[in-house]
C-alpha positions as CSV (number, residue, x, y, z in Angstrom):
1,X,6.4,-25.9,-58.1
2,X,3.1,-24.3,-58.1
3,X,3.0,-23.2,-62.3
4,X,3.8,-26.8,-63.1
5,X,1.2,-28.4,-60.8
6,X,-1.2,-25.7,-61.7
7,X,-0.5,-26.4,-65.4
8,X,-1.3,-30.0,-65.1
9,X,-4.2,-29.5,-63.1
10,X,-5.5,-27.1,-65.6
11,X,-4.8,-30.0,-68.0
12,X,-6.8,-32.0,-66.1
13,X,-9.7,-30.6,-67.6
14,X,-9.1,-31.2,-71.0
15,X,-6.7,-30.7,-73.8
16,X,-5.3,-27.0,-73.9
17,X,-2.5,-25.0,-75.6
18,X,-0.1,-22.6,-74.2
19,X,-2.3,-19.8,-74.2
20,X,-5.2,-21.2,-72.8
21,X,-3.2,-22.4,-69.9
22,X,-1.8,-18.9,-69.4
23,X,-5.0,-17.6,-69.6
24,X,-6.8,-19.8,-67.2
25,X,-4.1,-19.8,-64.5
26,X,-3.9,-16.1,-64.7
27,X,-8.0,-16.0,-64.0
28,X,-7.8,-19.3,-61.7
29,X,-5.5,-16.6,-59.5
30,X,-7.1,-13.3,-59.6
31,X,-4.5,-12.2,-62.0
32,X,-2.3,-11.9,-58.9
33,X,0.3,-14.3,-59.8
34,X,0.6,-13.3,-63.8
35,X,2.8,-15.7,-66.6
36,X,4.7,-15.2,-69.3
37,X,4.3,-17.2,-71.9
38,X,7.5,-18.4,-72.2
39,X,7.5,-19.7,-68.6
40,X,4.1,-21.4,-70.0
41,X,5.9,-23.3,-73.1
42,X,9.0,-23.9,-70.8
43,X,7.2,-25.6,-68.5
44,X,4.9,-27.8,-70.8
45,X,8.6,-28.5,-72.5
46,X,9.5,-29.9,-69.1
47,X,6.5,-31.6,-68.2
48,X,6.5,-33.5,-72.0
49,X,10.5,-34.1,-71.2
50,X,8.8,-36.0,-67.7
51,X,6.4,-37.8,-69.3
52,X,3.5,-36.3,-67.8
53,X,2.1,-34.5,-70.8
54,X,1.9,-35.2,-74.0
55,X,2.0,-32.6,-77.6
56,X,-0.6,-32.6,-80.4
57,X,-0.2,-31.9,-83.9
58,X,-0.1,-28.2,-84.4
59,X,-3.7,-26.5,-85.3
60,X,-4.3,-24.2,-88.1
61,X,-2.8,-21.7,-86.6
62,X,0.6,-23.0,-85.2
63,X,-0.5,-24.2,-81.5
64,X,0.2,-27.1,-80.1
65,X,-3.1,-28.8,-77.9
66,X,-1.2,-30.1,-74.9
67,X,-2.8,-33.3,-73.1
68,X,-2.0,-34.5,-69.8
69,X,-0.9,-38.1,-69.1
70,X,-2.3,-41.0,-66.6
71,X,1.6,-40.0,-64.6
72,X,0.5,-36.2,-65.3
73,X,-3.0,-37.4,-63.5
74,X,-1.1,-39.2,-60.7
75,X,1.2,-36.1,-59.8
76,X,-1.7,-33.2,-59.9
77,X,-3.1,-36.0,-57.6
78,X,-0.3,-36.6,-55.4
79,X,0.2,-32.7,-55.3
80,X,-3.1,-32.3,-54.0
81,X,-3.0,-34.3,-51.5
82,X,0.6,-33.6,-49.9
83,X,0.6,-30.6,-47.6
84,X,2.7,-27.3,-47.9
85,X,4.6,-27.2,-45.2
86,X,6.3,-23.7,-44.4
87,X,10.2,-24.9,-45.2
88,X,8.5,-25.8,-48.5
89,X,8.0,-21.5,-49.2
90,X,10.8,-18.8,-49.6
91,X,12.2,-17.1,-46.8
92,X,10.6,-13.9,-45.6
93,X,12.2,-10.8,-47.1
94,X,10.6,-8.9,-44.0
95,X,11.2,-10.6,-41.6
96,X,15.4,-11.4,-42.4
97,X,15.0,-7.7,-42.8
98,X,13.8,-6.6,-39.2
99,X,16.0,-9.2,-37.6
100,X,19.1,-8.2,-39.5
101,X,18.2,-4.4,-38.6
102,X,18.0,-5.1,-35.3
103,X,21.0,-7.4,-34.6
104,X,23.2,-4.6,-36.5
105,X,21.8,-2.1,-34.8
106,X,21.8,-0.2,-37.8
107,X,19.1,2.7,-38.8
108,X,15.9,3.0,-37.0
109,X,14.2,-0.2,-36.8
110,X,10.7,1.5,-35.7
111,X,10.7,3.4,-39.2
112,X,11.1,0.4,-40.7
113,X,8.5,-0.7,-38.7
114,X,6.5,2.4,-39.9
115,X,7.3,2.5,-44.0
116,X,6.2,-1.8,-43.5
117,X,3.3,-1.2,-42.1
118,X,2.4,2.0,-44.4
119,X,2.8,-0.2,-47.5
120,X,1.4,-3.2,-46.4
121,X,-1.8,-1.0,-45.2
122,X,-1.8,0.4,-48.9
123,X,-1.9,-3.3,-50.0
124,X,-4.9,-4.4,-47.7
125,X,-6.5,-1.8,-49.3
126,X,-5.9,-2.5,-52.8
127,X,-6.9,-5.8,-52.1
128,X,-9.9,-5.4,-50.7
129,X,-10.7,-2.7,-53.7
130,X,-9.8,-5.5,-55.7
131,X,-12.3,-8.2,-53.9
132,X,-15.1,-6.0,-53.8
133,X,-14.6,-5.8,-57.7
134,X,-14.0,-9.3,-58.4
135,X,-16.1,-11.1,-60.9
136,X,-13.7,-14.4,-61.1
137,X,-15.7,-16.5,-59.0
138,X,-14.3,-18.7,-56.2
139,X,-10.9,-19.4,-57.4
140,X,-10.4,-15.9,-57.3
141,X,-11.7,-15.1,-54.8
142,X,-9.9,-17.6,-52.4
143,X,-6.8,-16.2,-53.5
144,X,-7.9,-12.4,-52.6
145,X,-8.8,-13.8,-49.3
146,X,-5.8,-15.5,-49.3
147,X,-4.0,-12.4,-49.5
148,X,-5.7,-10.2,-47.5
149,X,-5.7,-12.2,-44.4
150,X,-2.0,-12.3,-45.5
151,X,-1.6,-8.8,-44.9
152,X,-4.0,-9.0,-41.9
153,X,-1.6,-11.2,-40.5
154,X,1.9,-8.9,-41.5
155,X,0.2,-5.9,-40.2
156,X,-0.6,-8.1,-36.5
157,X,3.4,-8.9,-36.6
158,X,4.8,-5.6,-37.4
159,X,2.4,-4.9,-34.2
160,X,4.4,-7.7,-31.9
161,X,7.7,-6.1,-33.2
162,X,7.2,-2.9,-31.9
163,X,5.9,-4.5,-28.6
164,X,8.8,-6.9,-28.5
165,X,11.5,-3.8,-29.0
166,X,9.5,-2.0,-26.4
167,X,9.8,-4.2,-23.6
168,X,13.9,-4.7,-24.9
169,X,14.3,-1.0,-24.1
């Protein structure tokens, strides 16, 4: 639940309204991991519903200052101290992918292989375009890294793949 951790932290901070939040999550991330809005509001919703924010009287104009609670406090804290472990994250689209393609023994895996490795290649480059240009400061730039040794790291499997279906051959 990374938005409504990332909210509360944010909250930790101070007092904010939806659009602050937004705005400083957005730049906390590099912009690579953009919110709507509504997922903003939604979530504060949610996290007043828990107890672990609380709503203002609406401003001049219409917002609502959000303020995080001594339970909202505890959870960002207890979030930042638990480990993500990798059941915690969402399956790997690739790699089901590859291993479906290969126990079906449908279309040519090493194309697959090839169009993976072409894209994620594009996207080590944008990234490191990206980095080079970055003005965010550390948050952002830990997520860039993040992501680039990300792809690093794709590009080094797609590698074992191919050897993998080579010595299968």
């Amino acid at each position: 639940m990374p938005v409504r951790h990332g909210l509360l932290a944010l909250l930790g901070r101070g007092p904010r309204h939806g659009y602050q939040l937004r705005v400083e999550f957005e730049a906390s991330t590099g912009a690579t991991w953009p919110l709507n809005i509504g997922q903003v509001y939604t979530t504060l919703s949610r996290l007043e519903r828990d107890g672990l924010v609380e709503a203002g009287e609406a401003d001049a104009q219409g917002r609502v200052v959000y303020t995080i609670t001594a339970a909202g406090q505890e959870e960002v804290a207890r979030w930042f101290s638990t480990p993500v472990i990798p059941s915690d994250r969402p399956r790997d689209e690739l790699v089901i992918k590859l291993a479906v393609a290969v126990a079906a023994r449908q279309g040519d895996v090493a194309e697959v292989i090839h169009t993976q490795r072409t894209a994620t290649m594009r996207t080590l480059q944008q990234l490191t375009r990206a980095k080079r240009a970055a003005t965010g400061g550390a948050a952002q730039r830990l997520v860039l890294d993040s992501m680039i040794f990300q792809a690093e790291a794709e590009q080094r499997w797609l590698d074992h793949c191919e050897a993998v279906l080579e010595e299968e051959r």
